[in-house]
N, C-alpha and C positions, 0 to 999 in steps of 0.2 A: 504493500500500500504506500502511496506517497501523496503530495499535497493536489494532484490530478483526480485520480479516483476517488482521496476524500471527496473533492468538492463535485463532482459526478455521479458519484453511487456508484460507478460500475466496478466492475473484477480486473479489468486492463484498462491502462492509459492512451487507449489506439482510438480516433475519433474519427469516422466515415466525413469525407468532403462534401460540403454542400454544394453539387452540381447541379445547375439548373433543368429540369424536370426530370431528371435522374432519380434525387436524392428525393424520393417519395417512399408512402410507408412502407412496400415489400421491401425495397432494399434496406431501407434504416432500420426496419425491426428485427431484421435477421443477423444485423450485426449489434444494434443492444443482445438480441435472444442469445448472441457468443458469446456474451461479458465484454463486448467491445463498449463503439457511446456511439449509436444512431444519428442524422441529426436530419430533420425535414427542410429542403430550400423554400424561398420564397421569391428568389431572384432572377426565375421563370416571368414574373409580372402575372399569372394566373392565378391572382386573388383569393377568391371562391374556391379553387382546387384546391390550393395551398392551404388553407384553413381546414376543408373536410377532410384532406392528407394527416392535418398535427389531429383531429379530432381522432381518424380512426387508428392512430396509434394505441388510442386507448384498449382497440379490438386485438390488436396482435403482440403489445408484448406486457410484460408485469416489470419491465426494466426501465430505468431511466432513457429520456432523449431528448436532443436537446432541438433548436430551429436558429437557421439562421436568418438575420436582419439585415440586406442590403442597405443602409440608408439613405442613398441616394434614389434608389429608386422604386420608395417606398410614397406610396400616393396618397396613403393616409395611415391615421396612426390604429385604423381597426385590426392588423395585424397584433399589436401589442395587446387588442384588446382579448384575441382570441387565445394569444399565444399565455398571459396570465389568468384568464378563465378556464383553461386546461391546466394550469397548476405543473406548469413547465418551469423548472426549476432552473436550466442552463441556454445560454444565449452566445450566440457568434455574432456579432455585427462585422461588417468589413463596408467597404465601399463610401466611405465617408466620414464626418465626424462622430464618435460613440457619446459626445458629451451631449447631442441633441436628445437623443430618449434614454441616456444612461440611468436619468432622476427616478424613471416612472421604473424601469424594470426593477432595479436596486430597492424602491420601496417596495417592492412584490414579493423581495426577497431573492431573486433570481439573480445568478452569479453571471456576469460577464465577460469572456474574453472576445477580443478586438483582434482581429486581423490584419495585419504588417508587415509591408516589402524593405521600410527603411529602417534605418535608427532614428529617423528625426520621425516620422510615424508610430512609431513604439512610444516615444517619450510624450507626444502627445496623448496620446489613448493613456499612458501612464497619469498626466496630469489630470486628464478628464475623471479618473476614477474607477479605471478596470480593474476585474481582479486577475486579469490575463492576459496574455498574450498567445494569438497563432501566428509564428515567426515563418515569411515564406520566402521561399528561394527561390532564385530563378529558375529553378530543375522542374516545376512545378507548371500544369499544364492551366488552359485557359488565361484569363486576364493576368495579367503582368505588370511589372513595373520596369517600364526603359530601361532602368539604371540596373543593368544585370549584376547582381548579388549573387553569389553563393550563398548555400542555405547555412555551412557551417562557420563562413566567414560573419553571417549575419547575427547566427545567434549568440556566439562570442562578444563580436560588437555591444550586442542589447545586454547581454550577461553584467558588464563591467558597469552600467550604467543604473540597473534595476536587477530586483530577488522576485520581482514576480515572477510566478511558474508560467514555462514557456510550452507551447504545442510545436513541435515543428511540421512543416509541409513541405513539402516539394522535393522527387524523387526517392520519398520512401515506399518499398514494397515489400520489405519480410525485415526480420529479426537482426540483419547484419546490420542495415540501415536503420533498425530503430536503436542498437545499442550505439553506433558513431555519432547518432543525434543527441542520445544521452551523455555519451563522452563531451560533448561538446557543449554541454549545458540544459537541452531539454526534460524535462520531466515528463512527455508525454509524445506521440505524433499522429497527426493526418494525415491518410490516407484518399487519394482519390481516383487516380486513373487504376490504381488495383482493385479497387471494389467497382468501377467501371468495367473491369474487366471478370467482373467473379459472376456464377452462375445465376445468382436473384437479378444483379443488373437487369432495367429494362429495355436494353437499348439493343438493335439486333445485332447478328451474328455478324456482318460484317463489318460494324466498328469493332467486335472483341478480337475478331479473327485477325484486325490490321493490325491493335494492340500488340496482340501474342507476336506476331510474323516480324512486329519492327525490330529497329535495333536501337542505339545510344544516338544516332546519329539521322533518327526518322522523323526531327518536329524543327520544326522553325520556330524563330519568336520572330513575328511581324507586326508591322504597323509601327516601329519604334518611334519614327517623328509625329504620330498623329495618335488620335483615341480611336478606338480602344488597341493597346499592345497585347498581342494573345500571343500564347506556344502552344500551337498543334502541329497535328501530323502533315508528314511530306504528302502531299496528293496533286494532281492535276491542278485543283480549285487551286491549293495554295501556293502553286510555283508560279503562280499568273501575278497572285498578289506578291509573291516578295520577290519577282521581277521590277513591279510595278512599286514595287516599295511604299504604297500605299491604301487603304482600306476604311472607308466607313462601316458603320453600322447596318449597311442594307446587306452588305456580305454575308449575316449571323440571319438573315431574317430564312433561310433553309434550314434550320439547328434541326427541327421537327422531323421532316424527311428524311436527314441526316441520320438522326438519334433512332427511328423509330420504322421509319422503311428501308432503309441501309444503302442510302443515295450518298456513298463518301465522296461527290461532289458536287452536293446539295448548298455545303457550307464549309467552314473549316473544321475541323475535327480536333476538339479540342484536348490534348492530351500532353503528359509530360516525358520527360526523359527517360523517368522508368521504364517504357516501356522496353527499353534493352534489356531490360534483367527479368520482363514476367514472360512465362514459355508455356503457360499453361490454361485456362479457365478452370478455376474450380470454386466449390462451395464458399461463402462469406467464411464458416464456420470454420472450414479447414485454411481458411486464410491467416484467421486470426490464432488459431492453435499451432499452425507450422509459424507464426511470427514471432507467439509470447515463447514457443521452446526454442529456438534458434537465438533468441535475445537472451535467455536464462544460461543458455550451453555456451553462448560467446562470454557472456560477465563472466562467467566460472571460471574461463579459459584464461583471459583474460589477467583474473583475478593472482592468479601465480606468477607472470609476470612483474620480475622486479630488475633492476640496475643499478 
C-alpha cells in the first residue's frame, strides 16, 4: 500500500487512461474488477452518454473509479453535478486550469489529481490545491505538449520541487516500466494505449491489430506549431499531415469511424510509443497481474543490488 491506493481504495496503483469514448464503463470496470483504478472520460463532449456511462458503473463493479474533467471543454458544470451525486470519490482534470472547479469537488470531499506535461504546469495545479499529480511524457499517445519531455526527465524535474504523489503516463505497459517510473519518483502509473489495446477495449480489431504489429518507431507527434499537438500512429492519414506539418481540429472529426469501424484513415490514431513493446491483446485482468508480478520480481531483483 502507498499514498496512491490509500487515496483510491484500490489493490494497485495502475490507473486506466481516460481516452475519449474508449474509456467507458466495460473497459473501466474491468480494470477497477482487477484491483487496478477504472476511470470514465468525458472528453468525448457526449454529455448524456458520459453521465449514464459514470451512473452505470454502479451496475458492474463494487470497486472504486474515478472520471475525468477536461476543463476546457467542459460546457457546463452538470458534469460535477452528476459526477458528486454518484458519490465519486477520485477526479482527473487535465486540459486546463484545476483551480476553476477545484473548490466544489474538494468540498465533496473528492481527491484531485491534475494532469501535467510541464514543470511550470505541475507547480500551478500545485498552487491551485491538488492533491496530485499525473506527470506525462512525451512517450504518451494522443494530445501533447510541443515541448517534448521525457516522462523520467519530467518526473524528477516535479520530484525536487513538490512530495505530492505523482501518477506517471506515457509509454508504460507492464511491470518493467512501472518499476523505472517508480525509481524515478512515481508512486503510481497510467496506463492507456495498453488497455486500448486489451481484450474489453471497445474499439475494433484493427486499431488493436496496428497496436500489437507497430514498433518504437510507429507514431508521430504532429501539429507541433499549431493546436492541437497529438502522437499517433504512422498511417497514410498521418504522413499527409506531418508532411504538411500542419492540422486542425476537422482532422479528429473521423475518431468515430476510426475507433469503432476500423477506418485507420478515418482520423489519426491516437497512440503512444509503447506500442513497440505490447505483442499481444489480452484480458485487462491479465494485464494488470503480469504488470503488479513483473514490478514485484524486478524490486526484489533489484533490491540486492548494491556498490
Amino acid at each position: 500500500m502507498n499514498r496512491i491506493t490509500e487515496m483510491l481504495g484500490c489493490k494497485y496503483p495502475i490507473i486506466q487512461a481516460p481516452m475519449g469514448w474508449i474509456a467507458r464503463s466495460n473497459l473501466a470496470s474491468a480494470v477497477s474488477n482487477a484491483g487496478a483504478f477504472g476511470i470514465i472520460e468525458t472528453s468525448s463532449g457526449e454529455v448524456d452518454q458520459c453521465k449514464e456511462e459514470i451512473k452505470k458503473m454502479a451496475t458492474l463493479t463494487n470497486s472504486p473509479f474515478g472520471v475525468n474533467l477536461p476543463i476546457l471543454f467542459l460546457s457546463d458544470e452538470s458534469m460535477l453535478d452528476v459526477v458528486i451525486g454518484e458519490n465519486v470519490k477520485f477526479v482527473t482534470t487535465s486540459a486546463g486550469d484545476p483551480a476553476k472547479y477545484i473548490h466544489k469537488l474538494k468540498e465533496a470531499d473528492i481527491k484531485v489529481f491534475h494532469a501535467v506535461p510541464s514543470l511550470a504546469g505541475a507547480m500551478k495545479a500545485v498552487d491551485a490545491g491538488v492533491d496530485g499529480l499525473v506527470v506525462e511524457g512525451t512517450e504518451g499517445g494522443g494530445f501533447k505538449n510541443p515541448e517534448e519531455v521525457g516522462l523520467h526527465v519530467l518526473i524528477q524535474s516535479i520530484k525536487k520541487h513538490t512530495d505530492l504523489p505523482i501518477v506517471a503516463a506515457g509509454g508504460i505497459v507492464d511491470g518493467r516500466g512501472m518499476a523505472a517510473a517508480f525509481a524515478a519518483g512515481a508512486e503510481g502509473i497510467q496506463m492507456g494505449t495498453r488497455f486500448v489495446s486489451s481484450l474489453e477495449s471497445p474499439v475494433h480489431d484493427n486499431f488493436k491489430n496496428a497496436i500489437v504489429n507497430g514498433n518504437e518507431q510507429g507514431t508521430y507527434i504532429l501539429n507541433k506549431k499549431a493546436k492541437p499537438c497529438i502522437r499517433a500512429l504512422k498511417t497514410d492519414f498521418t504522413d499527409k499531415i506531418y508532411d504538411d506539418g500542419l492540422m486542425d481540429m476537422s482532422a479528429m472529426s473521423g475518431i468515430k469511424n476510426l475507433y469503432f469501424d476500423g477506418d485507420m484513415n478515418a482520423a489519426p490514431a491516437l497512440a503512444g510509443q509503447s506500442i513497440g513493446l505490447i505483442e499481444e491483446i489480452k484480458p485487462v485482468e491479465t494485464i494488470i497481474n503480469e504488470t503488479i508480478t513483473e514490478f514485484n520480481e524486478i524490486c526484489d531483483s533489484m533490491a540486492s543490488i548494491k556498490f
